[in-house]
Backbone as CSV, one residue per row, in Angstrom:
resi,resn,N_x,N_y,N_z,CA_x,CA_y,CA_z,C_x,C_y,C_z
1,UNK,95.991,119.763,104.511,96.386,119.425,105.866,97.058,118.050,105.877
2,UNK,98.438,117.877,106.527,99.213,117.063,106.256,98.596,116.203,107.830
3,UNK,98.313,114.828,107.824,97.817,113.692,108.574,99.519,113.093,109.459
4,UNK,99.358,112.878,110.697,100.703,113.172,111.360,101.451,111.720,111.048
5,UNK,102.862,111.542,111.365,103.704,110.830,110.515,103.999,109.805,111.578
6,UNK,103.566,109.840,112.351,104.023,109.042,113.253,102.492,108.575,114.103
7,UNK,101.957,107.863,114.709,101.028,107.388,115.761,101.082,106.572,116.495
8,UNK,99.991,105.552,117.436,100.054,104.839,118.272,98.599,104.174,118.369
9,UNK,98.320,102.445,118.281,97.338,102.042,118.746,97.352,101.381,119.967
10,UNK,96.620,100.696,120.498,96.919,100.279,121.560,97.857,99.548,122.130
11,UNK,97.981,98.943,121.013,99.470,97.805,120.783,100.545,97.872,120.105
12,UNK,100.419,99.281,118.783,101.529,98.868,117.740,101.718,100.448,117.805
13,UNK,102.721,101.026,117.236,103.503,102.118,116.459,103.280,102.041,115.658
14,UNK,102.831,103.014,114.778,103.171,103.350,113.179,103.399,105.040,113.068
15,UNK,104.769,104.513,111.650,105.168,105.648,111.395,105.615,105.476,110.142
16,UNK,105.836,107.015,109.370,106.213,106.935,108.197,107.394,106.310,107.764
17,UNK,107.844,105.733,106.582,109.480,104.565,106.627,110.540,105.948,105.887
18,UNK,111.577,105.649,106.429,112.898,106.016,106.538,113.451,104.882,105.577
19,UNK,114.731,105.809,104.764,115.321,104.976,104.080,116.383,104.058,105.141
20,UNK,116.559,104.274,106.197,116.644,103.305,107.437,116.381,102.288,107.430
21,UNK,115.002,101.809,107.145,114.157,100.739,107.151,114.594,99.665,106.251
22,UNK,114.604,100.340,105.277,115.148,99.334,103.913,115.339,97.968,104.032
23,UNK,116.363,97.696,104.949,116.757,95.808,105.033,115.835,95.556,106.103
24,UNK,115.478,96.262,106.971,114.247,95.520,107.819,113.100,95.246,106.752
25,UNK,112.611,95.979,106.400,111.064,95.757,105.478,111.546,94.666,104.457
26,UNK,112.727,94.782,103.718,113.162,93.394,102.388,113.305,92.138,103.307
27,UNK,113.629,92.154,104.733,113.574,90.946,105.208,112.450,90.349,105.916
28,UNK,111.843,91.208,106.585,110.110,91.351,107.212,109.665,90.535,106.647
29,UNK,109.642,91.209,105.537,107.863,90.768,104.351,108.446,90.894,102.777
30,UNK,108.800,92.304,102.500,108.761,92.572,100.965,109.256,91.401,99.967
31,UNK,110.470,90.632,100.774,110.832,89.653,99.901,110.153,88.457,100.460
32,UNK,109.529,88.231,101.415,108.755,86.864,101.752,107.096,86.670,100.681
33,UNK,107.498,85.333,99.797,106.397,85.194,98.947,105.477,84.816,99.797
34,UNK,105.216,84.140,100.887,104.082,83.633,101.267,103.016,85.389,101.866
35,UNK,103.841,86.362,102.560,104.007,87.354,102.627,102.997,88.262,101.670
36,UNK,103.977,88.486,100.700,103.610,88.986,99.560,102.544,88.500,98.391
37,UNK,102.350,86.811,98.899,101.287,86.548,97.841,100.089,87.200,97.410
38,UNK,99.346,87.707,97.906,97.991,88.519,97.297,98.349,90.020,97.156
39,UNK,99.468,90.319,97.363,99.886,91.962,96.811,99.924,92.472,95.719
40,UNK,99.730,93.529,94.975,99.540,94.098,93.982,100.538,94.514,93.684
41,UNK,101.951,94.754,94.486,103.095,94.737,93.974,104.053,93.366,94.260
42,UNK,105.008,93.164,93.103,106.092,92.409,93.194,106.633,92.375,94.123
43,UNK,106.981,90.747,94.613,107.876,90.249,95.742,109.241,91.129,95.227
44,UNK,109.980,91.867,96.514,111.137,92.628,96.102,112.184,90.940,95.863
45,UNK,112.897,91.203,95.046,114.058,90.187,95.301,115.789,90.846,95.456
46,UNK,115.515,92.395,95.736,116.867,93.119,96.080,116.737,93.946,97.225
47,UNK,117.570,94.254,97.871,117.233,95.806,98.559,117.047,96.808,97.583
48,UNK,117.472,97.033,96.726,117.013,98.410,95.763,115.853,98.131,95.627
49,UNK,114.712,97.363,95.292,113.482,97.951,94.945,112.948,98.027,96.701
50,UNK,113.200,97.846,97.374,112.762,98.416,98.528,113.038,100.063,98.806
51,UNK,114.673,100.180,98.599,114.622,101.534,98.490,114.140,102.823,97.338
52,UNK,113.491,101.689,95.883,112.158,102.561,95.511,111.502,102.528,96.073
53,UNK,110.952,101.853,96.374,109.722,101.880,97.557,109.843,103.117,98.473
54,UNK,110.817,103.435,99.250,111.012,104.404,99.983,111.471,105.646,99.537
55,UNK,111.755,106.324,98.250,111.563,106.886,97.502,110.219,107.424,97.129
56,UNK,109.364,106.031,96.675,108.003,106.276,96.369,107.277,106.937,97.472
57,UNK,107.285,106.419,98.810,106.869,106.903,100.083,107.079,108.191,100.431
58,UNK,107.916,108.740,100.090,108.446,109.953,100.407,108.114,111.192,99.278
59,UNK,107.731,110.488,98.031,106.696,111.360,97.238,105.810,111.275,97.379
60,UNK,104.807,110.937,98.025,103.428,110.319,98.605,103.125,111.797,99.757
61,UNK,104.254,110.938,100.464,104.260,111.890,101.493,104.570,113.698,101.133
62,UNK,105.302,113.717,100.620,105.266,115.521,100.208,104.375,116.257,99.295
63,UNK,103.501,115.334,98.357,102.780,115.585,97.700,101.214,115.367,98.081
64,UNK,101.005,114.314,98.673,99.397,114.520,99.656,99.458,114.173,100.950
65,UNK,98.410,114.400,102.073,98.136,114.462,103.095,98.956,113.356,103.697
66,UNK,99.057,112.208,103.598,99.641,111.170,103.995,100.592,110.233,102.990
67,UNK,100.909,108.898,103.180,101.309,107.847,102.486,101.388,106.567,102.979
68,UNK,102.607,105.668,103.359,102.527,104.594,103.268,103.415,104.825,104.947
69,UNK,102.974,103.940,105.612,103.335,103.547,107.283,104.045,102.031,107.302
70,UNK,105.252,102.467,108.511,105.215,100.961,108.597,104.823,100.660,110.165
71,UNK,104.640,99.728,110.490,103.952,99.181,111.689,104.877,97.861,112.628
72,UNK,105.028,98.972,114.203,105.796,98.137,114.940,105.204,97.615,116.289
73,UNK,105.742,96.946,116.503,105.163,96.771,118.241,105.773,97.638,119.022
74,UNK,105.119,97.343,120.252,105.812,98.700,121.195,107.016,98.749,121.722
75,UNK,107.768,96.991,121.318,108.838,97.335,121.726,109.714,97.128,120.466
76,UNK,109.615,98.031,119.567,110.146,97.976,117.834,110.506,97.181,117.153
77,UNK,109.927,96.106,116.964,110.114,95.300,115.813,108.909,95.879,114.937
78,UNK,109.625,95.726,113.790,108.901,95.664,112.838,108.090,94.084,112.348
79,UNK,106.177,94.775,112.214,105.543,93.734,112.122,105.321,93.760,110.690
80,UNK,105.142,94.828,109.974,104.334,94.682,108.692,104.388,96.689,108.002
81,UNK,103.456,96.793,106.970,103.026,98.194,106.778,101.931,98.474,106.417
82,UNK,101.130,99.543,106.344,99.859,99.691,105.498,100.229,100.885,105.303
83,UNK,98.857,101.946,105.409,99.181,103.444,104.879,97.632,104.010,104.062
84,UNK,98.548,105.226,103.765,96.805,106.148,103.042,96.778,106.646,101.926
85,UNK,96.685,106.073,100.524,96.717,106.733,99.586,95.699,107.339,99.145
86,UNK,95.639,108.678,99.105,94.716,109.520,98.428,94.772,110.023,97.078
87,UNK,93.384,108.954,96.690,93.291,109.009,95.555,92.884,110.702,94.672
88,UNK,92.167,110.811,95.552,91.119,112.039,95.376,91.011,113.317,96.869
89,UNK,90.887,114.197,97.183,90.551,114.816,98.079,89.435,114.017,98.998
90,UNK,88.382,113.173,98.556,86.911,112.138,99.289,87.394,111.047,98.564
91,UNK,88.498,110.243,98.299,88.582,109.073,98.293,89.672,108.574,98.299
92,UNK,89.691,107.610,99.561,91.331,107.269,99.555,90.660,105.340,99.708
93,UNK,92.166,104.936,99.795,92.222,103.206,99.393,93.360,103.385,100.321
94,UNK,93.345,102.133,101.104,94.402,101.595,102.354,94.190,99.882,102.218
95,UNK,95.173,99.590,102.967,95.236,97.976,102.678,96.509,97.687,103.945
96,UNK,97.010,96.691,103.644,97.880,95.985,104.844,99.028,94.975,104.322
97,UNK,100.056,94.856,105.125,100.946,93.712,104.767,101.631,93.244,106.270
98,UNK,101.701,91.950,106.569,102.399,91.712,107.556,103.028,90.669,107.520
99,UNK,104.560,90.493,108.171,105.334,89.423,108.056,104.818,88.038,108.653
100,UNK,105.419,87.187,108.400,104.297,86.025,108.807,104.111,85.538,110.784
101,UNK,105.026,85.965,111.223,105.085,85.749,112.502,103.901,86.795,113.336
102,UNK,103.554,87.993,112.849,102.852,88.892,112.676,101.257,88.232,112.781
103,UNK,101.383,87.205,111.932,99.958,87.080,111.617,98.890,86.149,112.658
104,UNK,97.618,86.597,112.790,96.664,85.874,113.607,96.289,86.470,114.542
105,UNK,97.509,87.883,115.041,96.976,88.525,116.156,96.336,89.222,116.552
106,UNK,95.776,89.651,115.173,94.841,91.096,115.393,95.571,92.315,114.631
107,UNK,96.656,92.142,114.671,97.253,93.211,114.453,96.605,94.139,112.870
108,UNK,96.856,93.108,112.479,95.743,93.501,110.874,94.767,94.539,111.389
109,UNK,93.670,93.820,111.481,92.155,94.552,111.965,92.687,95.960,112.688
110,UNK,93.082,95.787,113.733,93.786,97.030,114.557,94.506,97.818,113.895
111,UNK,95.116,98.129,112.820,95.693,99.099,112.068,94.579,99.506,110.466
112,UNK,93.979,98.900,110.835,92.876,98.873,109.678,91.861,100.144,110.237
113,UNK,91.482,99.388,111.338,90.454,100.369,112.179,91.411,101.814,112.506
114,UNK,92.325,101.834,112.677,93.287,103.289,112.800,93.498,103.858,111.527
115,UNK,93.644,103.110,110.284,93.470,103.809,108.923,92.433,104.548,108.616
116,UNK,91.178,103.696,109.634,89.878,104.119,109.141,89.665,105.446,109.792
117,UNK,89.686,105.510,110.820,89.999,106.636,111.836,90.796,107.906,111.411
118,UNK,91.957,107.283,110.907,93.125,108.562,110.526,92.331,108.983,109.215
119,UNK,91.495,108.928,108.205,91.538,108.838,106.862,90.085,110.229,107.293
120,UNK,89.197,109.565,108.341,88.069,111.199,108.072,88.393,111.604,109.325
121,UNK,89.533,111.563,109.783,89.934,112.894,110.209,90.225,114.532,109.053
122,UNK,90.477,113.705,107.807,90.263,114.775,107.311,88.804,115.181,106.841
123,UNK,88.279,116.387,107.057,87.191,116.740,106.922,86.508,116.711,105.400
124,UNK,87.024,116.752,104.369,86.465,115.838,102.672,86.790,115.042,102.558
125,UNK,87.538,114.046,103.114,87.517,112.633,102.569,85.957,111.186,103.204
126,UNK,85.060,111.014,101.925,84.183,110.964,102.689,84.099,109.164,102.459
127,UNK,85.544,108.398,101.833,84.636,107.216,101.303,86.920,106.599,101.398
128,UNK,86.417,105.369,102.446,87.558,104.739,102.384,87.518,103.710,101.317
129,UNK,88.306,103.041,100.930,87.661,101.674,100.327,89.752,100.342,100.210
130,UNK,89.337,99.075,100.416,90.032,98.581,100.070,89.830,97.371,99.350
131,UNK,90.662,96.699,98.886,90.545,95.659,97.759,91.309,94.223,98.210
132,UNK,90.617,92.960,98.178,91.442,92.050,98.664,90.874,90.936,97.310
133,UNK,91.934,90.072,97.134,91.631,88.671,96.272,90.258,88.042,97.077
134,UNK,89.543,87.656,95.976,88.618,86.691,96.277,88.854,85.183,96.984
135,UNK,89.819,84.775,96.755,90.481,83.624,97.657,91.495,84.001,98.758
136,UNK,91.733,85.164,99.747,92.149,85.501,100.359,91.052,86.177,101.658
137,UNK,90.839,84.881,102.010,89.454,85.070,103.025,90.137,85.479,104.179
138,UNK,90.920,85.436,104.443,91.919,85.647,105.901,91.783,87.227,105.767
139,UNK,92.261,88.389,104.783,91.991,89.678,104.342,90.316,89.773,104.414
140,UNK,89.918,89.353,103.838,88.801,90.058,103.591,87.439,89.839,105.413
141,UNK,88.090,88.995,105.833,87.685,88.984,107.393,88.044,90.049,108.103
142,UNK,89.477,89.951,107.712,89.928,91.306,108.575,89.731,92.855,108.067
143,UNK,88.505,93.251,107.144,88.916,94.266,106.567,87.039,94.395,107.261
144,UNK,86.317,93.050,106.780,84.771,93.118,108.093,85.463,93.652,109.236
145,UNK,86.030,93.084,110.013,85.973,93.012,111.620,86.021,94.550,111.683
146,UNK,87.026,95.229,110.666,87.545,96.423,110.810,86.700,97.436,110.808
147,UNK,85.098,97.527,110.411,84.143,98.086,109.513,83.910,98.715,108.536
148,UNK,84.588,97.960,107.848,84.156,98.013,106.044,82.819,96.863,105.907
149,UNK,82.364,97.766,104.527,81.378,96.472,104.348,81.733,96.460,102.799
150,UNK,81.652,94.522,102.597,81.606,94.094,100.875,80.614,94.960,100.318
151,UNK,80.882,95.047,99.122,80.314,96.362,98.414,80.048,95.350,97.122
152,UNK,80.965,94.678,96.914,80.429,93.614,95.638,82.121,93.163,95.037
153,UNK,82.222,92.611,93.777,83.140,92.167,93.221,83.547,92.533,92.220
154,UNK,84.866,92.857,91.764,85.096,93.612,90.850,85.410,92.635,89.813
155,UNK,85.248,92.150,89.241,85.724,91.120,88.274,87.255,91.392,86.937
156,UNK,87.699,90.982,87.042,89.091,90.703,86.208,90.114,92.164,86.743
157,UNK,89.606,92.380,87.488,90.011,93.653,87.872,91.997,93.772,88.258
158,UNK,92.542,93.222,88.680,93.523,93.715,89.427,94.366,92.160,89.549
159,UNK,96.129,92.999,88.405,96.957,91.136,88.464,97.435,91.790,89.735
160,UNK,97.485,90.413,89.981,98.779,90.050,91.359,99.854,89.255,91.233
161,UNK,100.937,90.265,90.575,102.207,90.201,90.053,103.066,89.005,90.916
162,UNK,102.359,88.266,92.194,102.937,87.559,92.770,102.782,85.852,92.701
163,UNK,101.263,86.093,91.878,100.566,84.940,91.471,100.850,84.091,89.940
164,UNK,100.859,83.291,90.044,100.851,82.509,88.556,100.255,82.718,87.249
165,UNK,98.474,83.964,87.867,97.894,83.652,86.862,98.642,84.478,86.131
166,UNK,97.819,85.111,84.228,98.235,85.994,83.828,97.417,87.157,83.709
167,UNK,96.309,86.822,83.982,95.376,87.862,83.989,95.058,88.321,84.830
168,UNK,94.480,89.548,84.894,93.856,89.952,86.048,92.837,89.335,86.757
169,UNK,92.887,89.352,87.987,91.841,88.537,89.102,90.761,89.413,89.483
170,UNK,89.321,88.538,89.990,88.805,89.217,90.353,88.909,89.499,92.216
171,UNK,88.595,90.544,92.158,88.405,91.368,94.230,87.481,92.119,95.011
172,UNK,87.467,91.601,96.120,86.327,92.089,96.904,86.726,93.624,96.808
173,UNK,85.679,94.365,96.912,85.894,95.746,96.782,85.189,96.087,98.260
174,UNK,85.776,96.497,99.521,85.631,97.162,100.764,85.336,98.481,101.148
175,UNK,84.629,98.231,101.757,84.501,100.138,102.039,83.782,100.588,102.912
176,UNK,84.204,102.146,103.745,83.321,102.512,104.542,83.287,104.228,104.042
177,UNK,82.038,104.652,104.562,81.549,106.040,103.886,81.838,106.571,105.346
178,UNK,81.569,108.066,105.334,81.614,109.032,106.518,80.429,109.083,106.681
């Protein structure tokens, strides 16, 4: 059962990205480092890897229930994206990105709590979970407010291709069960 491509929270739009999007999202966020700092993917520095990106999205999307959203206000700007990757039939991982003007308003938490929502709507998926840097307390607040609970720390777990170090960092590991 395919999870619908388009929605609405109280405040924002989200919908699946169009290769449309492309120079909005590389100028948004994808290429903003402050942006992109705790992401698990590379700051874009072209429009082409954005339009992998939307490529990637669009195999996501035809191949499981959902994928990757981008997120607007109601009167369409684009604020940011998150989305639903299913890992497993009972386990998917969601997360967030928003441009910096975006940030402080809630908007985070509020598309978090709609991930959480959209994700056991399907009837086997029984275990959300997301992942934030251990020094990225601003995320990992907003992933509480949202109702996830810290689950513990994953240690060396996951580089962040945006960061200096070279190794992998350790991350809060988030999550809520059905």
């Amino acid at each position: 059962m395919s999870l619908p491509q388009e929605m609405r929270t109280q405040r924002l739009c989200l919908r699946r990205p169009k290769l449309a999007d492309a120079d909005a999202i590389f100028s948004r966020y994808a290429s903003d480092p402050e942006a992109t700092r705790y992401l698990g993917w590379p700051r874009h520095r072209t429009v082409r890897q954005t339009e992998a990106f939307l490529e990637f999205s669009d195999r996501e999307w035809s191949t499981k229930p959902a994928g990757p959203y981008l997120v607007f206000s109601l009167s369409g700007q684009l604020l940011g994206g998150t989305g639903l990757e299913f890992e497993t039939e009972y386990r998917v991982v969601s997360g967030f990105v928003f441009a910096k003007d975006a940030w402080g308003q809630g908007y985070a938490t509020e598309v978090m709590k709609a991930m959480l929502s959209l994700a056991f709507t399907q009837p086997t998926v029984q275990r959300l979970y997301a992942l934030c840097h251990v020094e990225h307390l601003a995320s990992a607040r907003v992933l509480e407010k949202a109702g996830l609970r810290r689950e513990g720390t994953l240690r060396r777990y996951l580089l962040f291709p945006n960061l200096p170090a070279t190794l992998p960092s350790d991350v809060f590991c988030y999550a809520a069960m059905r």
